[in-house]
N, CA, C and O of each residue as an XYZ file, in Angstrom:
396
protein
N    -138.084    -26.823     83.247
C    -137.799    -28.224     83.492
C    -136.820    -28.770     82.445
O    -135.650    -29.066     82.691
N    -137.282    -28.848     81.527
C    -136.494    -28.889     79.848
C    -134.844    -28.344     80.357
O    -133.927    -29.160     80.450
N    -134.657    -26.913     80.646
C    -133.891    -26.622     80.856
C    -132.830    -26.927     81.720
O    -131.617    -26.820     81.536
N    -133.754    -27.503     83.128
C    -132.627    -27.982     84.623
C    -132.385    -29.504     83.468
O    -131.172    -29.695     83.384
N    -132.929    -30.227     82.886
C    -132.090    -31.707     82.528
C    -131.061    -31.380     81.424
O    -129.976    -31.945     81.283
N    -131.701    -30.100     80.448
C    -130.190    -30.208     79.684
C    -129.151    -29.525     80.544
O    -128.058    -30.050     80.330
N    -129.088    -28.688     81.312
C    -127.680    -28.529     81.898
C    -127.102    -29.555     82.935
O    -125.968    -29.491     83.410
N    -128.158    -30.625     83.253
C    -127.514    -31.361     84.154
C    -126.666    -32.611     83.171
O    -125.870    -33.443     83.604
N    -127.125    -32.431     81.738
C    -126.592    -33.315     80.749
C    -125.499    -32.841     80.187
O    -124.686    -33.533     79.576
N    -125.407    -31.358     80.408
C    -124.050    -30.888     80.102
C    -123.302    -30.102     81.400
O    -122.885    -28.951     81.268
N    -123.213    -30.642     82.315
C    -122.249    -30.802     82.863
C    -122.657    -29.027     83.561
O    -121.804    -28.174     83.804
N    -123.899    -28.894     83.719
C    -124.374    -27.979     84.418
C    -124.628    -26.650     83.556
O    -125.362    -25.733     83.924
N    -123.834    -26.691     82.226
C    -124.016    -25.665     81.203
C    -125.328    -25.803     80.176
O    -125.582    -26.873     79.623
N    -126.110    -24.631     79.989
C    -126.938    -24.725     79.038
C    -126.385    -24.399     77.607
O    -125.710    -23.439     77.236
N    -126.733    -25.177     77.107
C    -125.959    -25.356     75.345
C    -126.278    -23.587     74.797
O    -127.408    -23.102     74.856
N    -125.017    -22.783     74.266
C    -125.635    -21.812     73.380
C    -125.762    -20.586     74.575
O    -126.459    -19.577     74.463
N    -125.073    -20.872     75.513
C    -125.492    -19.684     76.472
C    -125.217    -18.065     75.569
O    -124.411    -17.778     74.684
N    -126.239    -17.282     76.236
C    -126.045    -15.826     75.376
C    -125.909    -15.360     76.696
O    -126.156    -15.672     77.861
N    -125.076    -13.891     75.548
C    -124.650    -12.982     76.461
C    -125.290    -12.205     77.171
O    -125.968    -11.480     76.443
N    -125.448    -11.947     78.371
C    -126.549    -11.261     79.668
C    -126.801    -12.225     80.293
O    -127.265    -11.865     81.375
N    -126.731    -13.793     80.177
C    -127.904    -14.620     80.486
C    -127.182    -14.752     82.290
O    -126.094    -14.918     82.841
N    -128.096    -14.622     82.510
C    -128.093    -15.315     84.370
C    -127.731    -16.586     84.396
O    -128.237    -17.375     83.598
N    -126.608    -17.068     85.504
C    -126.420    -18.128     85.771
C    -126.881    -18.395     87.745
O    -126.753    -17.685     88.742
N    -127.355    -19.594     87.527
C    -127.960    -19.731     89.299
C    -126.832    -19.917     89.971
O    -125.926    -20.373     89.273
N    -126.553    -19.709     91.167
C    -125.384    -20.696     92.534
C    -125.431    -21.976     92.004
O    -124.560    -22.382     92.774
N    -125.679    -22.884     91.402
C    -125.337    -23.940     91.331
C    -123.913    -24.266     90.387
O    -122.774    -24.718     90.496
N    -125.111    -23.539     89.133
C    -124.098    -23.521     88.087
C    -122.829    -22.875     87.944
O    -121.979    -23.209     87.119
N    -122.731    -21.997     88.719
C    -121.351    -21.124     89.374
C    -120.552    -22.189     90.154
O    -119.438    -22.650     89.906
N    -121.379    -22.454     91.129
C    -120.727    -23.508     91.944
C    -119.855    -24.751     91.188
O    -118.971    -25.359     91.790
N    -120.243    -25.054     89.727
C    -119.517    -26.023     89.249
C    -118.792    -26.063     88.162
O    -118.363    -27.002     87.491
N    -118.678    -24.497     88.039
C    -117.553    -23.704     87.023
C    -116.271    -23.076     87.984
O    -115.075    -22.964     87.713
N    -116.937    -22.765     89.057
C    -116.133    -21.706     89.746
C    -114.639    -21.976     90.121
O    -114.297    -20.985     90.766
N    -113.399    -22.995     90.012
C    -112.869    -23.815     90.324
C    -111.894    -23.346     88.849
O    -110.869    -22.665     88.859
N    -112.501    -23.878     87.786
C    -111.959    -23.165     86.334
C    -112.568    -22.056     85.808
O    -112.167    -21.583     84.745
N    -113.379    -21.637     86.344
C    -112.786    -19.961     86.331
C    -111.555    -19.382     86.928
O    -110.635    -18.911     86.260
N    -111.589    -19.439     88.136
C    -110.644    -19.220     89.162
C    -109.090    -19.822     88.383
O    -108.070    -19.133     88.381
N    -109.151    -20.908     87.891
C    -108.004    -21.184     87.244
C    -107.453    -20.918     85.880
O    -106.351    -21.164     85.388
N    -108.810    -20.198     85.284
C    -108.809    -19.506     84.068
C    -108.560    -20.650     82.640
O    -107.841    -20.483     81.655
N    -109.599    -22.007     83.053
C    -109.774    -22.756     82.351
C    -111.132    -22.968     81.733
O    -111.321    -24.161     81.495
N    -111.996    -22.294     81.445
C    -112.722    -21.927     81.188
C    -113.038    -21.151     79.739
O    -113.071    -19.923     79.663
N    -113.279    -22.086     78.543
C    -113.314    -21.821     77.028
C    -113.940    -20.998     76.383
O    -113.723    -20.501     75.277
N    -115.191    -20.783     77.524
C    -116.175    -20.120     76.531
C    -116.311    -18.488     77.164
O    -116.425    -18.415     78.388
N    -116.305    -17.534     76.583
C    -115.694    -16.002     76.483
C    -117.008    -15.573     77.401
O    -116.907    -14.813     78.364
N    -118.582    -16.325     76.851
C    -119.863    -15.596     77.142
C    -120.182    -16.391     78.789
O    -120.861    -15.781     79.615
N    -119.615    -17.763     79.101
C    -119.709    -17.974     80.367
C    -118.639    -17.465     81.363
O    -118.575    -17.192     82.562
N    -118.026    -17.470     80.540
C    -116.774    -16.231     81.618
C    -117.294    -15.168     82.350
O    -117.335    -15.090     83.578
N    -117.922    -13.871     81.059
C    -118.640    -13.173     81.496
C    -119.761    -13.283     82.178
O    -120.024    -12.262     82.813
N    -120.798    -14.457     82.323
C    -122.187    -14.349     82.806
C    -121.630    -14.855     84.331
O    -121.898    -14.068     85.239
N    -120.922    -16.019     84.691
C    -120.037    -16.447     85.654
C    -119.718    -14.832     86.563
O    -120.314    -14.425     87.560
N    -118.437    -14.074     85.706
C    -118.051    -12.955     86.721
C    -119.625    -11.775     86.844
O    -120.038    -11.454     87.959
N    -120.051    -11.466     86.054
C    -121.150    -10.492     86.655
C    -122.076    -11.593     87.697
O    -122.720    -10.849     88.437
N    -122.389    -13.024     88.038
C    -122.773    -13.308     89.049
C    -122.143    -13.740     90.343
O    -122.620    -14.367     91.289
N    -120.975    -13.253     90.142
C    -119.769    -13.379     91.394
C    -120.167    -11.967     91.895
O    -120.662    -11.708     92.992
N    -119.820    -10.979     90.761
C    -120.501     -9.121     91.624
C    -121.440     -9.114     92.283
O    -121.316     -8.386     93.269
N    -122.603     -9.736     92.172
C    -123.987     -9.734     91.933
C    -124.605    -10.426     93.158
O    -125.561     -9.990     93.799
N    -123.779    -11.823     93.450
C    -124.414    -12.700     94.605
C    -123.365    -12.499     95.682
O    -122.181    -12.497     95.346
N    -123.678    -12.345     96.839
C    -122.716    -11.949     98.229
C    -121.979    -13.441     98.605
O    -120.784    -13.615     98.847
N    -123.260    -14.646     98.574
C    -122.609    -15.569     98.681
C    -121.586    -16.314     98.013
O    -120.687    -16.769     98.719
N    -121.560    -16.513     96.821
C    -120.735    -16.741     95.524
C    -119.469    -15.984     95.211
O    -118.405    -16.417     94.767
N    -119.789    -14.868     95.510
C    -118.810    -13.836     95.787
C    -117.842    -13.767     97.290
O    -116.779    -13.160     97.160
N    -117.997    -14.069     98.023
C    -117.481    -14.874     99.333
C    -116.919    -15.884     98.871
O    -115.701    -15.804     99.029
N    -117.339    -17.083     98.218
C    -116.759    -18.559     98.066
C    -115.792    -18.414     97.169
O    -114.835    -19.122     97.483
N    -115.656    -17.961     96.431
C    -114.880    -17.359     94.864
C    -113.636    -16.210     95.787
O    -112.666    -15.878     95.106
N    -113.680    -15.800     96.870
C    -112.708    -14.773     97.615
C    -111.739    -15.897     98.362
O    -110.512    -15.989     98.405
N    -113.029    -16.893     99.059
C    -112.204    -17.785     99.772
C    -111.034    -18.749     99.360
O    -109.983    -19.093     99.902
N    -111.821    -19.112     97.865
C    -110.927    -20.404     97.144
C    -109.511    -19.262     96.334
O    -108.385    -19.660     96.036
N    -110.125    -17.646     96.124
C    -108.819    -16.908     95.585
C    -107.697    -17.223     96.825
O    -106.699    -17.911     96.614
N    -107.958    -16.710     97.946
C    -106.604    -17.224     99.149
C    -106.710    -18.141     99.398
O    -106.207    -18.231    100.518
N    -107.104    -19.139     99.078
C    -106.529    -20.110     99.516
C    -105.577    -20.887     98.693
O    -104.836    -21.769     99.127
N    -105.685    -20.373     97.125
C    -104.847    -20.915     96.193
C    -103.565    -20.020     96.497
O    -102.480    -20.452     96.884
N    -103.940    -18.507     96.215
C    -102.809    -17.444     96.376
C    -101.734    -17.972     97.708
O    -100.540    -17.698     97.838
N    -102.671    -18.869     98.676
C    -101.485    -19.321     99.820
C    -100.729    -20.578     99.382
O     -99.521    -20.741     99.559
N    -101.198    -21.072     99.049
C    -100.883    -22.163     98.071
C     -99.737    -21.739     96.987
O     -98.659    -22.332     96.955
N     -99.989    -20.891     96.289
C     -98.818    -20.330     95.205
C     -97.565    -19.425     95.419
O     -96.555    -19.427     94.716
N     -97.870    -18.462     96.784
C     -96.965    -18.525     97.351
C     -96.134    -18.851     98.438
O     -95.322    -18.140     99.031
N     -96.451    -20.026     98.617
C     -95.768    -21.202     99.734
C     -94.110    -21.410     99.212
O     -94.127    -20.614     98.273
N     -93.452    -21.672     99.218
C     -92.373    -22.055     98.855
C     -92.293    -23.467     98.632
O     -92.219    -23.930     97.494
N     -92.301    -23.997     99.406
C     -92.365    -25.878     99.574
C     -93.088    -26.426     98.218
O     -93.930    -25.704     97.686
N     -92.842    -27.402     97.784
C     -93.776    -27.834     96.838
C     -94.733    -28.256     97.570
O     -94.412    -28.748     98.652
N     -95.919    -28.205     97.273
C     -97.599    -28.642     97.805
C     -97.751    -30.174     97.182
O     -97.684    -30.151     95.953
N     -97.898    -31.205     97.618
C     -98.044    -32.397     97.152
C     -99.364    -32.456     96.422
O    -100.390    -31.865     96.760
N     -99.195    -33.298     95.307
C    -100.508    -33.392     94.087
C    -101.634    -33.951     95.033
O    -102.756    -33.500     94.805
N    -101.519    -34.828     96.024
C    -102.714    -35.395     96.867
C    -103.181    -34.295     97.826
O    -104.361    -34.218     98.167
N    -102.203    -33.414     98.272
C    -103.120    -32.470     99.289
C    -103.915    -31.534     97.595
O    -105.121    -31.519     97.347
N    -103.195    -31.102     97.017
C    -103.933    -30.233     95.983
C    -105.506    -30.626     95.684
O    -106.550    -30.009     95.894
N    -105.165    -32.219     94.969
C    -106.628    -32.751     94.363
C    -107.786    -32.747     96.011
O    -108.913    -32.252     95.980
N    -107.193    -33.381     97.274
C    -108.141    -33.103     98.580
C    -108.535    -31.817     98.348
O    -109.743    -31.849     98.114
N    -108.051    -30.529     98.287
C    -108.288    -29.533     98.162
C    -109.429    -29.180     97.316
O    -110.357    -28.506     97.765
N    -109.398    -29.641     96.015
C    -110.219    -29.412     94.887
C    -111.600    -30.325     94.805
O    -112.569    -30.076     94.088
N    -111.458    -31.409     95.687
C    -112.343    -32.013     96.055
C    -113.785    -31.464     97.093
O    -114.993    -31.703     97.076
N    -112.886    -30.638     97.927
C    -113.182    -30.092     99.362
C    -114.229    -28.918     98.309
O    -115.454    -28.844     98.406
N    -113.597    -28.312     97.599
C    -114.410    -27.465     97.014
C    -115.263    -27.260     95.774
O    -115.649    -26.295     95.115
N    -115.429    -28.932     95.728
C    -116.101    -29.369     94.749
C    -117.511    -29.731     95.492
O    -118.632    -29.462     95.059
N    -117.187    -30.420     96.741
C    -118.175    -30.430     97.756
C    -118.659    -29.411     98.262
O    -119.886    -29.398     98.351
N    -117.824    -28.106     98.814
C    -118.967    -27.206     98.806
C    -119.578    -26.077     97.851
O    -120.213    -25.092     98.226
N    -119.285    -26.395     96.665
C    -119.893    -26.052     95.572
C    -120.967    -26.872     95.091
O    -121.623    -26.387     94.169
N    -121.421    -28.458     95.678
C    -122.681    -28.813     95.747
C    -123.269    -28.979     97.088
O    -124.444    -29.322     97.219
N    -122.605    -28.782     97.942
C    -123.584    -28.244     99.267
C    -123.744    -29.550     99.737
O    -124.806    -29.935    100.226
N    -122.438    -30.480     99.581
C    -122.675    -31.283    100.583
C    -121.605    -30.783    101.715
O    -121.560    -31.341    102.811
C-alpha cells in the first residue's frame, strides 16, 4: 500500500529503484513513451523497464506499436506538425492508462 502511494507521488516511480526490481504494466505504461525516446535518466529503470518489455507479451506489443509508428513518423518526408505529434503522444498516454 505504502508503496502504490509513493509511486503515485512520484510520478509512478518508486524512489531508489534497485537493480532486478520488477516493474508492473502500469508503471511501464507511464515511462514507455521516454524510453522509446531515450529520455529516460535513470540507467537501473532503463534496465528493469526493457527486461519487462521481454517479459510481458502485452507491453511488448504496445512498445512495437508506438516503435512504428514513430519510425513512420521519422521517415515521412513532410514535416509532421507539432499538434498532430503532441495528439499522438496524448493518444498514447491514454492507452498507457487504459482509458
Amino acid at each position: 500500500m505504502i508503496r502504490s502511494i509513493l509511486r503515485r507521488m512520484t510520478g509512478g516511480r518508486w524512489p531508489g529503484l534497485r537493480p532486478g526490481e520488477q516493474l508492473s504494466c502500469p508503471e511501464v505504461g507511464r515511462s514507455l513513451q521516454r524510453f522509446l525516446d531515450g529520455e529516460l535518466p535513470d540507467d537501473v529503470e532503463v534496465e528493469s523497464l526493457a527486461a519487462h518489455l521481454e517479459e510481458c507479451k502485452r507491453c511488448g506489443l504496445e512498445a512495437d506499436v508506438y516503435r512504428r509508428i514513430k519510425d513512420a513518423i521519422e521517415h515521412r518526408r513532410a514535416d509532421v506538425p507539432e499538434e498532430s505529434v503532441q495528439r499522438l503522444r496524448e493518444f498514447g498516454q491514454r492507452l498507457a492508462e487504459g482509458a
